[in-house]
Structure formats: structure tokens, C-alpha cells
N, C-alpha and C positions, 0 to 999 in steps of 0.2 A: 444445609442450615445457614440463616442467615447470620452473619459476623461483622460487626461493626468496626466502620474505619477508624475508629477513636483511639486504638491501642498499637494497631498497623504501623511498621515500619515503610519507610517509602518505598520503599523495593518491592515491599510487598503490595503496593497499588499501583504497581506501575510505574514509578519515579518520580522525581519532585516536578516535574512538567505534565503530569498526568490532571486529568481534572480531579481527581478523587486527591491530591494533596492541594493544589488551589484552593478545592475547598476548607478543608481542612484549614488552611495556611486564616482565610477569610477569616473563617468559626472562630480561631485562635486570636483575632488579633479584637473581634467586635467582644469576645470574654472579656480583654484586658482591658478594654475602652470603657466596659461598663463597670469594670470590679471598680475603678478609677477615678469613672463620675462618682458612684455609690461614695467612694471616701471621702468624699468633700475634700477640706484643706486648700483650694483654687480659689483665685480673685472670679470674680464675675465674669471677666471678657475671659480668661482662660478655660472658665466652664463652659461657658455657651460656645466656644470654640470646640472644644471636644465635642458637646452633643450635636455638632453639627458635624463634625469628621465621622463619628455613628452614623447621623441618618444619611450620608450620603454614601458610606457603605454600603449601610443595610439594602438601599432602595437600587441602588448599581450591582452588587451581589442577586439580591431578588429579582431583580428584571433578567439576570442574565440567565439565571436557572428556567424561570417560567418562556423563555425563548427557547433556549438550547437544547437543558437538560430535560424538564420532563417530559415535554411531546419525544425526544426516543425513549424516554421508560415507558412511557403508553404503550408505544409500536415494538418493544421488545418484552416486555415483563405481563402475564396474565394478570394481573393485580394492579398493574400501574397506572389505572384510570384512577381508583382506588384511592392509592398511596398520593398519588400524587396532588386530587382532590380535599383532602385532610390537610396538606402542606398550604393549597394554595387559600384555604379556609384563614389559616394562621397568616399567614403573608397581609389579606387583604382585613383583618382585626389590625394589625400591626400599622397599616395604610392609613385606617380610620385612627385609630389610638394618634397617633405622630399626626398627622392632618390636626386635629385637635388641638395637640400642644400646640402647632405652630399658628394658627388661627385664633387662639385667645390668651399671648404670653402672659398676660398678668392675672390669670385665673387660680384663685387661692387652691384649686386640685390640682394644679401642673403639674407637681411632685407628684402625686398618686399615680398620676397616666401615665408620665414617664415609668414608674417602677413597675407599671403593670403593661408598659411596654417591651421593656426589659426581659421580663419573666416571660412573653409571647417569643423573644426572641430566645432563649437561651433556652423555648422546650420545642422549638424548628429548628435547634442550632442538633439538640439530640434525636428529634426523628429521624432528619437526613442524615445524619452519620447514623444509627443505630438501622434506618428500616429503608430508606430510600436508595442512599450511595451506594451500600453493599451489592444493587440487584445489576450495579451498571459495572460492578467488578467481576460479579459472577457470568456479563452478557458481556464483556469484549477481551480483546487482545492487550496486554499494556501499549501496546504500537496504536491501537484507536483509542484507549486514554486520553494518551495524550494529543490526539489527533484531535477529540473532542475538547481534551482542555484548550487547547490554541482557540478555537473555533467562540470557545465559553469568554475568553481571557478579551478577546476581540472584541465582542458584544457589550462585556462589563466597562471596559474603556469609553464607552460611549455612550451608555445607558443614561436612561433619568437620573438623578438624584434627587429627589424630593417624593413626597409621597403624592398617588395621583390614586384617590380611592374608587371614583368614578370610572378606570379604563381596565379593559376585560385583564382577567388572568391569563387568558392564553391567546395565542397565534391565532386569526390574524391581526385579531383588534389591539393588542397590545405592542405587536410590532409595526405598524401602522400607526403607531402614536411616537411610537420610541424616539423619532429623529426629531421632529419638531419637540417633544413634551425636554428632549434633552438640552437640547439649545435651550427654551426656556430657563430649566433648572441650572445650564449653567451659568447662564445671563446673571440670573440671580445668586448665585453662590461668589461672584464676585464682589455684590457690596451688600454683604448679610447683616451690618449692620449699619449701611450709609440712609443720607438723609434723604427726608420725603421727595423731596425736589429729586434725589436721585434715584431713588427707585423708582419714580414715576419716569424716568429717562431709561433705564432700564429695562422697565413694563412696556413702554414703547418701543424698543429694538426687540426683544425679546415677542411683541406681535407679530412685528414682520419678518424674523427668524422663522418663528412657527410658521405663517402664513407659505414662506416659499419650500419652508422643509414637508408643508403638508401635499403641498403641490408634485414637490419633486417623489415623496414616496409614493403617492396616487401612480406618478406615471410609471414607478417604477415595478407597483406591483401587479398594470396591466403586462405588462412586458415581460413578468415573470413568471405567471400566474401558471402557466402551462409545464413550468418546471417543479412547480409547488411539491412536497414531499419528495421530493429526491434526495435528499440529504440523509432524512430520515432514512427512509426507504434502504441506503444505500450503508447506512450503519446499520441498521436492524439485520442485516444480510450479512454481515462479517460477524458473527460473533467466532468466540473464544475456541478453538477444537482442543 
């Protein structure tokens, strides 16, 4: 039977270094971020400061699962082509939803996408803990937990932030965009709200960022291409006795 990590003490997932609390840890902190927007009481720059500490969670969080975590649910769970297709449905709404806001700030619905942003995240915030997490507690060891949380923790550290509605949900086309699409985002998340003149200075390093990160992942994924699914492969094979 499946059991949701939502009530789960850390011991019981493995411990606080496990990926099944990281997540957790995320879910927890993007709830408090939005119950927060939602109350208003913030000057301007203070609010668009928050919604920008959201989407750059949300979008580093979700990049790191659609890498990490659910190509091994695929490879260990019957179901998890499945499950993990319904998630990445929600993910890529939530892409477009945020692309939006951030493409037309002065659009008298901003408020409405956002909210109905919001509500995208907080019913992927309960699938994956209620039908997704559970399957990858009941498929390992708490010692590959957290094996995989390390592995999860590393990817999120360097992922996108910004929403990229146009690049696949899953491996290889998504990790194939990751290094350059990140540099980009974080190019930009340095002057999110500086002037024309500088974002357009910005926009330009941030070209050639991309340019050489796309280069360097190209050669890196001849190079590696022959090792492809071994990771997978090589947790799908340890599970839990």
C-alpha cells in the first residue's frame, strides 16, 4: 500500500539527507512562499522579490526531479512511465502559466495566472508526496536515499531557474539544455530588475555563456553517450531486501 511522505517522520525516509526529506524540505518552504505572496501586506519591490525566490525554486526543484528522480521511477516502478507523465503534464502548465506572467508584467490577469499558478504547484506539491515519492521508498535502501538525494541536491544547485516551456521534460534534451539554459537564468536573476541598457549587457554575456556551455555539453555528451543509463541502471538494481 502506498503511504505518503507527508506525515513520515525522517527516520522513517531515510533521514534528513535522504532525497525523500529534501523534497519534502523544498514542498515545505514553496507552501510558505506562496501562503505569503497570497497575504499581501509587502511594498512592491518586496513582493516581486518573493515571486522571484518561488520561481526560481520551483524551476531548480523541477529540473532536478525530471533529471534525477523520475527516469529511476520509470526504470524501477511498473507504473512510473505513468505517474511520472501526469507530473511532468503539471510541471510543463506551470512553465507556460510563469512564462506568461513573466512576458507580459503589466497584463491586468497577472494576478489570476499567478493564482492559478500557484494551485498547479500545490496539487504536484501533493501528487509527489502522496503517489510518486512513496514508490522510490518502497524501491531503495535509506543508504541509496540518500545516495540519490546527493546526486538530486547537486543538479538543483545548478539547474535553470526561469521557466523554459519549449525544452523537453526529460533526459536527454533537457539535460542538454541545462548548463547553458542555467547560465542564462542566472545571468539574468542577477539584475531582475536593472535597466534596459543593462539587461541588454546582460543578454549579451548571457549569449555567449550559452554559446560556449552548449558547445561544451555537445562534447561532453559524445564522450559519454556509451555510459548513458548506468546510473539508472545501477540503482534500479539495488533495491531495498
Amino acid at each position: 500500500m502506498t503511504v505518503s511522505i507527508a506525515g513520515q517522520d525522517a527516520a522513517s525516509l531515510g533521514g534528513r539527507r535522504s532525497i525523500l526529506c529534501r523534497q519534502r524540505r523544498d514542498h515545505a518552504e514553496l507552501d510558505a512562499m506562496m501562503d505569503r505572496y497570497r497575504s499581501g501586506g509587502m511594498a512592491g519591490t518586496e513582493r516581486d522579490a518573493l515571486w522571484l525566490d518561488i520561481v526560481q525554486l520551483v524551476f531548480s526543484h523541477a529540473f532536478a526531479e525530471e533529471t534525477v528522480l523520475w527516469p529511476i521511477l520509470r526504470h524501477v516502478h511498473p507504473a512510473g512511465d505513468e505517474l511520472t507523465e501526469q507530473v511532468e503534464e503539471e510541471h510543463q502548465a506551470i512553465n507556460e502559466l510563469i512564462a506568461r506572467v513573466e512576458r507580459t508584467p503589466d497584463d491586468p490577469r497577472r494576478a489570476d495566472w499567478i493564482e492559478e499558478a500557484f494551485v498547479l504547484i500545490s496539487q504536484d506539491i501533493r501528487d509527489e508526496e502522496d503517489e510518486l515519492l512513496p514508490c522510490l521508498r518502497d524501491a531503495f535502501s535509506d543508504r541509496r536515499l540518500r545516495s540519490i538525494g546527493a546526486a538530486w541536491e547537486a543538479v538543483r544547485a545548478t539547474a535553470p531557474t526561469r521557466p523554459h516551456p519549449a525544452v523537453s521534460r526529460r533526459p536527454p534534451g533537457n539535460a542538454l539544455s541545462g548548463v547553458p539554459l542555467s547560465v542564462f537564468d542566472r545571468l539574468r536573476d542577477l539584475s531582475p530588475v536593472a535597466s534596459p541598457a543593462a539587461r541588454r549587457a546582460t543578454a549579451l554575456l548571457a549569449g555567449v555563456a550559452v554559446a560556449a556551455g552548449c558547445s561544451a555539453v555537445a562534447r561532453r555528451a559524445v564522450r559519454r553517450q556509451h555510459h548513458g543509463g548506468r546510473l539508472i541502471s545501477g540503482l534500479g538494481s539495488r533495491r531495498r531486501r
